[in-house]
GULUMDREN-764574 format. One record per residue: chain; x, y, z of N, C-alpha, C in turn. Coordinates in Angstrom, 1 decimal, always signed. Atoms other than C-alpha are relative to their C-alpha. Layout:
(A; (X; Y; Z); (X; Y; Z); (X; Y; Z)) ...
END
This chain:
(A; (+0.8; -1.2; +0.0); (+0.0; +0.0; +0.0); (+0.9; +1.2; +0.0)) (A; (-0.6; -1.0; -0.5); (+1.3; +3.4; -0.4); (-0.2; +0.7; +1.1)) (A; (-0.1; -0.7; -1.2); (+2.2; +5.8; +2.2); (-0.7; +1.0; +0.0)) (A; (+0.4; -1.4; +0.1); (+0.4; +8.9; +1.0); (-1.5; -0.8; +0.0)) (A; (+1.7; +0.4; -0.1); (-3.6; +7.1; +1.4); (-0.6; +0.7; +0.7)) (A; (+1.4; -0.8; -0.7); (-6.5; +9.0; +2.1); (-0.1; -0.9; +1.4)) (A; (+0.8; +0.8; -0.6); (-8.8; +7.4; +4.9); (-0.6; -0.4; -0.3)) (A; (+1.3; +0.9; +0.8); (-11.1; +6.1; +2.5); (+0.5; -0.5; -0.8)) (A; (-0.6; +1.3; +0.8); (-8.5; +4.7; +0.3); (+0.7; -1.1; +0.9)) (A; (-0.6; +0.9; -0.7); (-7.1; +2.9; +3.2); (-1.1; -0.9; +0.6)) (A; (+1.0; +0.6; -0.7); (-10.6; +1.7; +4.5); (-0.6; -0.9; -1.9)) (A; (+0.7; +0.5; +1.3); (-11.7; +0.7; +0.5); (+1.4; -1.3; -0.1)) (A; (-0.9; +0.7; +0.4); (-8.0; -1.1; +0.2); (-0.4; -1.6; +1.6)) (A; (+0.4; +1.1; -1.4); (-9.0; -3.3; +4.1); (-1.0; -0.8; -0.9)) (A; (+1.1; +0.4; +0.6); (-12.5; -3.9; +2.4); (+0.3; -1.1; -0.9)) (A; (-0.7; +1.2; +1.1); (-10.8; -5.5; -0.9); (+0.5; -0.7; +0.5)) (A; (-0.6; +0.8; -0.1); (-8.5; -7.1; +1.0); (-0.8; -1.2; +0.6)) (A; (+0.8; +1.4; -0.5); (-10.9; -9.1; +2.8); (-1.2; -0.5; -0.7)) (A; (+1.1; +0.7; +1.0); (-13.3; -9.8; +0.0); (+1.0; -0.8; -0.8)) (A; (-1.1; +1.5; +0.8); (-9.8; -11.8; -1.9); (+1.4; +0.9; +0.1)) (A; (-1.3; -0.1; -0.6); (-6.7; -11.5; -0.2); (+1.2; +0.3; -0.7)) (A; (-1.3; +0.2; +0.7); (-4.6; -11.8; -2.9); (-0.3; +1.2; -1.3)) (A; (+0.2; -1.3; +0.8); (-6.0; -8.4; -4.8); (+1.0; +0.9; +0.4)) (A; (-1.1; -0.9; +0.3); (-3.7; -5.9; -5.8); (-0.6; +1.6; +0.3)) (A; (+0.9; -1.1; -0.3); (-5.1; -2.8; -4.0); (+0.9; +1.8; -0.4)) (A; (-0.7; -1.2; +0.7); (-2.8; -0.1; -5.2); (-0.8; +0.3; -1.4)) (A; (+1.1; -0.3; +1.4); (-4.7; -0.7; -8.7); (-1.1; +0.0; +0.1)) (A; (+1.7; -0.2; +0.1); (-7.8; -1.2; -7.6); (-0.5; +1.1; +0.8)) (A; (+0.7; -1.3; -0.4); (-8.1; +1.7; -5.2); (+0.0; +1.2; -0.6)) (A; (-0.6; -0.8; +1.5); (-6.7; +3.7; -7.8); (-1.3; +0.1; -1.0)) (A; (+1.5; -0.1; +0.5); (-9.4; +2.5; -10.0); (-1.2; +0.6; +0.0)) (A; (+1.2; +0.1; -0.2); (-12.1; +2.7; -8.6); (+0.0; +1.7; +1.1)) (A; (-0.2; -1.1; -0.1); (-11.1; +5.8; -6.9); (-0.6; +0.9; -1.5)) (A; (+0.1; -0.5; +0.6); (-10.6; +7.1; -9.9); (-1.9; +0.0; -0.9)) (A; (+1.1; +0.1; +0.6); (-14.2; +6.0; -11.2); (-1.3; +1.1; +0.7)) (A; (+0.6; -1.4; -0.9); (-15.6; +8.0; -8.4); (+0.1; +0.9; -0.4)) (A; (-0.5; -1.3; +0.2); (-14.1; +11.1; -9.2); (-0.7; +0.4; -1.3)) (A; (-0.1; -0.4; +1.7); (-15.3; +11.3; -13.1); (-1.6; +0.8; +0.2)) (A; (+1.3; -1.3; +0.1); (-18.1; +13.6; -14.0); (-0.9; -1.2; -1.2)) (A; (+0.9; +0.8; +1.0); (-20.9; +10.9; -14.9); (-0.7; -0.2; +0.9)) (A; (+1.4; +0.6; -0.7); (-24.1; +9.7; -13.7); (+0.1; -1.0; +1.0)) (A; (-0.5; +0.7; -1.2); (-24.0; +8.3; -10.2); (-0.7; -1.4; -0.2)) (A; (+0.1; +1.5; +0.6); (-25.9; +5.0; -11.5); (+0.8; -0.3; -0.7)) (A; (-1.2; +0.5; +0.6); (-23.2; +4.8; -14.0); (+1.4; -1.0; +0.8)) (A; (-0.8; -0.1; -0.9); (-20.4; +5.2; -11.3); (-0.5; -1.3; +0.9)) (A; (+0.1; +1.4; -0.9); (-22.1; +2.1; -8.9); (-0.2; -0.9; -0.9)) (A; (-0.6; +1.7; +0.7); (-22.5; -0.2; -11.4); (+1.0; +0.0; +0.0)) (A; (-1.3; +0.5; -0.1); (-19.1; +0.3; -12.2); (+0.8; -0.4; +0.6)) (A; (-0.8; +0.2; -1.5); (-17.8; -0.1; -8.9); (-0.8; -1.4; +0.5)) (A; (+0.8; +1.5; -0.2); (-20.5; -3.1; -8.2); (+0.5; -1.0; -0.8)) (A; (+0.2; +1.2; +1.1); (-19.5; -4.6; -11.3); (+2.0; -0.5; +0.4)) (A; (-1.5; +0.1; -0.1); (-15.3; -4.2; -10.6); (-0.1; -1.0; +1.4)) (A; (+0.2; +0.4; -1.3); (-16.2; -5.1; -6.8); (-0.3; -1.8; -0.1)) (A; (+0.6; +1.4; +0.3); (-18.2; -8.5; -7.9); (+1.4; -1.0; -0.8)) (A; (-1.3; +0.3; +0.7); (-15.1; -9.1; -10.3); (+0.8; -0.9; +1.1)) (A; (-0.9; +0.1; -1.2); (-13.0; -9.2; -7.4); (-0.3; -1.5; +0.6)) (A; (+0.3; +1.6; -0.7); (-15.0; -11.9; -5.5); (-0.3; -1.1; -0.7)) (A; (+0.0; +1.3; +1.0); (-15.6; -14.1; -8.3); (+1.2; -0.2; -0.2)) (A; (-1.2; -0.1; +0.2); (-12.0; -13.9; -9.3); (+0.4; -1.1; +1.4)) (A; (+0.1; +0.7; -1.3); (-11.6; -15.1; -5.1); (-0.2; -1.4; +0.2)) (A; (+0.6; +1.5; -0.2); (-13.8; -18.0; -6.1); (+0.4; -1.1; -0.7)) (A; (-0.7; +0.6; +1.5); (-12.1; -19.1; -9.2); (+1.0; -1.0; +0.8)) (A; (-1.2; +0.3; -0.6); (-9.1; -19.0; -7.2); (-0.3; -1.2; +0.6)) (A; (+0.1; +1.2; -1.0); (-10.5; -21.3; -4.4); (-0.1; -1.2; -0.6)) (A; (+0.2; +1.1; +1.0); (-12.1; -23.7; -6.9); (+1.4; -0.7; -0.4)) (A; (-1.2; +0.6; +0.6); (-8.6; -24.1; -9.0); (+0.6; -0.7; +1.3)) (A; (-1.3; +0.8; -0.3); (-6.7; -24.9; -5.8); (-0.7; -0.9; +0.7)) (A; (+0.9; +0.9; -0.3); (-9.3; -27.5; -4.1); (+0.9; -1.5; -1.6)) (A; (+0.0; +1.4; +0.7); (-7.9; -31.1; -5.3); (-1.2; -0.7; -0.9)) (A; (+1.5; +0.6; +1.1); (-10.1; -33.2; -7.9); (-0.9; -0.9; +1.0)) (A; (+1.2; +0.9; -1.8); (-11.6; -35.5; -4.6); (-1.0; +1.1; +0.5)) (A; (+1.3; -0.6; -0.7); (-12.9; -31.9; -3.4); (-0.5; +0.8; -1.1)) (A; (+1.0; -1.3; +1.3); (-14.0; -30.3; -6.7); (-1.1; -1.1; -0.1)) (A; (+1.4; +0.2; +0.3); (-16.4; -33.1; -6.7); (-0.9; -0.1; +1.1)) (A; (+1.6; +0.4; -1.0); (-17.9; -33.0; -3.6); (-0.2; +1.9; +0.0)) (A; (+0.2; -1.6; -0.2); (-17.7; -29.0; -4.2); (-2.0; +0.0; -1.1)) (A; (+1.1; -0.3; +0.6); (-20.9; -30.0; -6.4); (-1.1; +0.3; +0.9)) (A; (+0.8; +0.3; -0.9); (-23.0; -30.7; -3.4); (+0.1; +2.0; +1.1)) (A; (+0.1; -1.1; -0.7); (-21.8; -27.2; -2.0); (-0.1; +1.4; -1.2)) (A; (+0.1; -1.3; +1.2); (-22.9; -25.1; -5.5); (-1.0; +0.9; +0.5)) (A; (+1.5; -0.7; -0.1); (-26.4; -24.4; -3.7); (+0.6; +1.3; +1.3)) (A; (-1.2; -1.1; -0.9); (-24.0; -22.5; -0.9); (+0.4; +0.6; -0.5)) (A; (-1.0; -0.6; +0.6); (-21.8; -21.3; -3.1); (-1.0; +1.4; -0.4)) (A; (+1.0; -0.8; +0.4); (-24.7; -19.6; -4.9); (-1.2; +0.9; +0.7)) (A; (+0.5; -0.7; -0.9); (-26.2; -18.4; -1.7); (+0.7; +1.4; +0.7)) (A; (-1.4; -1.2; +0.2); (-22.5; -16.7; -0.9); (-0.3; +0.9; -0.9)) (A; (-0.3; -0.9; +1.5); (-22.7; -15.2; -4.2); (-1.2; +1.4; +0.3)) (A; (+0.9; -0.6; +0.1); (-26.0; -13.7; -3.3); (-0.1; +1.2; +1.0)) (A; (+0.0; -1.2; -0.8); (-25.5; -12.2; +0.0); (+1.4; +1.0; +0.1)) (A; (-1.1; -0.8; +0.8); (-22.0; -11.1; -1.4); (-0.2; +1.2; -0.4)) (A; (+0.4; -0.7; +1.0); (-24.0; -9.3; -3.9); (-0.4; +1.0; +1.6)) (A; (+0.9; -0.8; -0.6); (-26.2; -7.5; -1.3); (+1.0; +0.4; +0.8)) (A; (-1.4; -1.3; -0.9); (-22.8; -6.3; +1.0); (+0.8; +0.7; -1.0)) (A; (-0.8; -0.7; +1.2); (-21.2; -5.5; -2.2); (-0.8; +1.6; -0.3)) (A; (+0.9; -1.4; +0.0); (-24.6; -3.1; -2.7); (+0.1; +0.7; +1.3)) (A; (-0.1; -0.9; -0.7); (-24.4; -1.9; +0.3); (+1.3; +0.8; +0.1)) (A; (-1.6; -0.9; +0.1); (-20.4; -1.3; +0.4); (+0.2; +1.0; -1.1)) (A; (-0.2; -0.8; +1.3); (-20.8; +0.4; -3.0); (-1.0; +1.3; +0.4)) (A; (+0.6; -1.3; -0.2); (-23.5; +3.0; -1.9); (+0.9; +0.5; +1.3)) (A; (-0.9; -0.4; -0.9); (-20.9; +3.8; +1.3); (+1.0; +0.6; -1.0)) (A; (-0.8; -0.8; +1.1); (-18.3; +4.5; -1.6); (-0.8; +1.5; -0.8)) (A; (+0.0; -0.7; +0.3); (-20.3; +6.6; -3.1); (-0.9; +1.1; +0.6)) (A; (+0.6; -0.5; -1.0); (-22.0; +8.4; +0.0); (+1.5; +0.8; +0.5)) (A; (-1.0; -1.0; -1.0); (-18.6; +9.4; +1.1); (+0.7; +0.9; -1.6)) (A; (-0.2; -0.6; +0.9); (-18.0; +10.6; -2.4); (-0.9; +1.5; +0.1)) (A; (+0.6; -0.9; +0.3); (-21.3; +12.9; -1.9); (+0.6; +1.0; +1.0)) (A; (-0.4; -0.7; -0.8); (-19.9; +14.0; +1.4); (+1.1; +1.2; -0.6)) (A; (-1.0; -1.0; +0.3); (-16.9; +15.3; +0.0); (-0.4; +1.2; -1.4)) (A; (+0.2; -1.2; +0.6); (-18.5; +17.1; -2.8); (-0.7; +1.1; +0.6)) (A; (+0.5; -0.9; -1.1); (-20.7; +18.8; -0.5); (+0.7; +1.1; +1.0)) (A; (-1.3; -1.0; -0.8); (-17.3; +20.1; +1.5); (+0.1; +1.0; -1.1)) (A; (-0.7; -0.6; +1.3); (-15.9; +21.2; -1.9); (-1.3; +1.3; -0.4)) (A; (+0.8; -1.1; +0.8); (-19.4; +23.2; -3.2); (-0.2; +0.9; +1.5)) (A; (-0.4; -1.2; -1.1); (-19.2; +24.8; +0.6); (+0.8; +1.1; -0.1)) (A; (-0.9; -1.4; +0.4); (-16.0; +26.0; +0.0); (-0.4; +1.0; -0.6)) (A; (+0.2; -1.2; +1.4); (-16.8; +27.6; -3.4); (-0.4; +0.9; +0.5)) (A; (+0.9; -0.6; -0.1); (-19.5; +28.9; -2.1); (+0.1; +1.2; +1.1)) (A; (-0.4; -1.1; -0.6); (-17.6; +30.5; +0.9); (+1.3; +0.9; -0.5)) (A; (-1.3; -0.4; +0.8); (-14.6; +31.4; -1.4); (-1.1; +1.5; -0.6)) (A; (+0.5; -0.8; +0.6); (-17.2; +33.5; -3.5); (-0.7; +0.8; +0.9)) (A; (+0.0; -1.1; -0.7); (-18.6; +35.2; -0.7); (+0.8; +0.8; +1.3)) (A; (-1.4; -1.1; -0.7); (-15.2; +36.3; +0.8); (+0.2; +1.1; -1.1)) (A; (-0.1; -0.9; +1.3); (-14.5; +37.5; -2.9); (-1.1; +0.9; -0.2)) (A; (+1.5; -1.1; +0.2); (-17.9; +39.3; -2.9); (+0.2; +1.3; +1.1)) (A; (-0.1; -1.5; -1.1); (-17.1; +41.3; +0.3); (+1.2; +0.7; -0.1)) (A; (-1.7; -0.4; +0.2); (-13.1; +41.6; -0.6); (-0.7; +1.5; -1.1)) (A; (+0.6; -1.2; +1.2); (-15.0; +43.4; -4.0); (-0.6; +1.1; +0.3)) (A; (+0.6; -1.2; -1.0); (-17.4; +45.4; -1.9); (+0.4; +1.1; +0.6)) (A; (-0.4; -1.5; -0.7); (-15.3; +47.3; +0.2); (+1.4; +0.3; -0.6)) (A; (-1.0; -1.0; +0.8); (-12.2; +47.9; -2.3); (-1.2; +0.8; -1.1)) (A; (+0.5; -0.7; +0.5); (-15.2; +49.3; -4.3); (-0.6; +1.2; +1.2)) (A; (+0.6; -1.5; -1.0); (-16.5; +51.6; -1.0); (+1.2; +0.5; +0.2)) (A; (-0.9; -0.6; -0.6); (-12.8; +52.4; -0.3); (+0.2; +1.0; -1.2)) (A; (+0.0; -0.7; +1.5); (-12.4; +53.3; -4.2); (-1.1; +1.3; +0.1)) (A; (+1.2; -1.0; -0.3); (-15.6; +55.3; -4.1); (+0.5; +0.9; +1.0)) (A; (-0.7; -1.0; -1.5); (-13.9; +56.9; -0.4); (+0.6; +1.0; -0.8)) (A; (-1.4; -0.8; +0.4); (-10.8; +57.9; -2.3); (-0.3; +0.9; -1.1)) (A; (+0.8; -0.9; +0.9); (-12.7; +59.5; -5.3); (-0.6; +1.1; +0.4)) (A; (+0.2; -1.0; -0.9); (-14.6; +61.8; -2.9); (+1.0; +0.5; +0.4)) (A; (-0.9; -0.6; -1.0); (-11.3; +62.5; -1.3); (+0.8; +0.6; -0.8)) (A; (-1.0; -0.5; +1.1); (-9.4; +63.5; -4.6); (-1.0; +0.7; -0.4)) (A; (+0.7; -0.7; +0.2); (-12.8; +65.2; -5.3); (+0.2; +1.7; +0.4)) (A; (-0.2; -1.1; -1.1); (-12.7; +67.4; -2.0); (+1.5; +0.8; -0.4)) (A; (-1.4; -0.2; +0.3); (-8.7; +67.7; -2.8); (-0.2; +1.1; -0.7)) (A; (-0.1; -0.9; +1.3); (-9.3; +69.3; -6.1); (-0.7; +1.3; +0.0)) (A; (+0.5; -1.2; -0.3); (-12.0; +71.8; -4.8); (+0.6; +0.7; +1.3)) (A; (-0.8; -1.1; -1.1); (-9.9; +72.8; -2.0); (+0.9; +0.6; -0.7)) (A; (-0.7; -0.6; +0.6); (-7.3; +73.6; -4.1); (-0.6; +1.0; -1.1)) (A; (+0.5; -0.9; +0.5); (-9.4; +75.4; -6.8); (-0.2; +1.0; +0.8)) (A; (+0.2; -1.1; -0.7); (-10.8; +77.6; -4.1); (+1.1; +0.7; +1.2)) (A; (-1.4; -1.1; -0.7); (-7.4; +78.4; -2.2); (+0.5; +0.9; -1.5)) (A; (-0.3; -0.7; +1.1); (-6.4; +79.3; -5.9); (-0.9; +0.9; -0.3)) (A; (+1.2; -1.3; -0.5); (-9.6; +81.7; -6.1); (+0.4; +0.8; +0.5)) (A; (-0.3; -0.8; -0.7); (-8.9; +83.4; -3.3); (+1.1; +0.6; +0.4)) (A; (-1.3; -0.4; +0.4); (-5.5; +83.6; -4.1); (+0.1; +1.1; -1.3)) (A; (+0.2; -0.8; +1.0); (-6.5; +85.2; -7.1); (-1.0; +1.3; +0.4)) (A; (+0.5; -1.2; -0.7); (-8.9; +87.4; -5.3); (+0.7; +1.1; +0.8)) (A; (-0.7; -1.3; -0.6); (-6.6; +89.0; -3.2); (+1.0; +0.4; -1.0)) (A; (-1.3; -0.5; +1.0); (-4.3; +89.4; -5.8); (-0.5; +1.3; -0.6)) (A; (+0.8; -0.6; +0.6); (-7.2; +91.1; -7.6); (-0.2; +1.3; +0.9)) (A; (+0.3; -1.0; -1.2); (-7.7; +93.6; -4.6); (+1.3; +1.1; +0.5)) (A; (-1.8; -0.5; +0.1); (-4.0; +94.5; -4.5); (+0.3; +0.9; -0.7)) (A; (-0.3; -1.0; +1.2); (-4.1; +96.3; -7.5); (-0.6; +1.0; +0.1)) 
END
């Protein structure tokens, strides 16, 4: 496993590891990570992840099958109606593990459209008052400019009076 893992790739990489032990979870959290993340329809997104997930434990079963001797692959006939009951409530923790994947997915977009949302109204108030300060300083170069006209006036007034 790498060293840099979220919390939820290190809780999805446990998950795999104990649905078939011998999965490679650097690629599949990776994956399936990555399937989360894409900009597509969240039924899309869990099947995909139900369907990679399922993979996994079939893959698991294969496995078991192949290494089982030929004396217990035939009494494994007698355990197909098990097998296929496994398979079933497999399926239904798989569904539920897969809506948890994609529940902590909604969380975090929910953080992320917070932010924006408090990002844009810091930038709304930052705008605000360099536009009241702007507006200040305009009045203040206004006042400036008529003070100075009118000392000039009356500079010219007495001048005018002088004569």
């Amino acid at each position: 496993m790498a060293a840099s893992m979220s919390p939820y790739e290190t809780w999805l990489s446990k998950k795999l590891l104990s649905l078939n032990p011998d999965t490679d979870t650097e690629i599949f959290v990776s994956y399936i990570t990555g399937i989360i993340e894409e900009d597509s329809p969240e039924d899309e997104k869990r099947e995909s992840v139900l369907d990679l997930i399922e993979q996994v434990v079939k893959w698991e079963e294969i496995n078991g099958q192949m290494s089982e001797t030929p004396s217990q692959q035939k009494s494994s006939v007698k355990q197909h109606e098990k097998t296929e009951e496994e398979i079933a409530r497999k399926k239904a923790i798989l569904a539920q593990y897969g809506h948890l994947v994609l529940e902590f997915k909604n969380v975090n977009s929910e953080q992320v459209k917070m932010n924006e949302i408090e990002m844009r109204e810091k930038s709304k108030q930052e705008s605000d008052s360099k536009r009241e300060k702007d507006k200040q300083d305009r009045e203040a170069q206004k006042q400036k400019s008529k003070d100075r006209k009118e000392g000039e006036k009356k500079r010219t007034q007495k001048g005018e009076r002088r004569r």
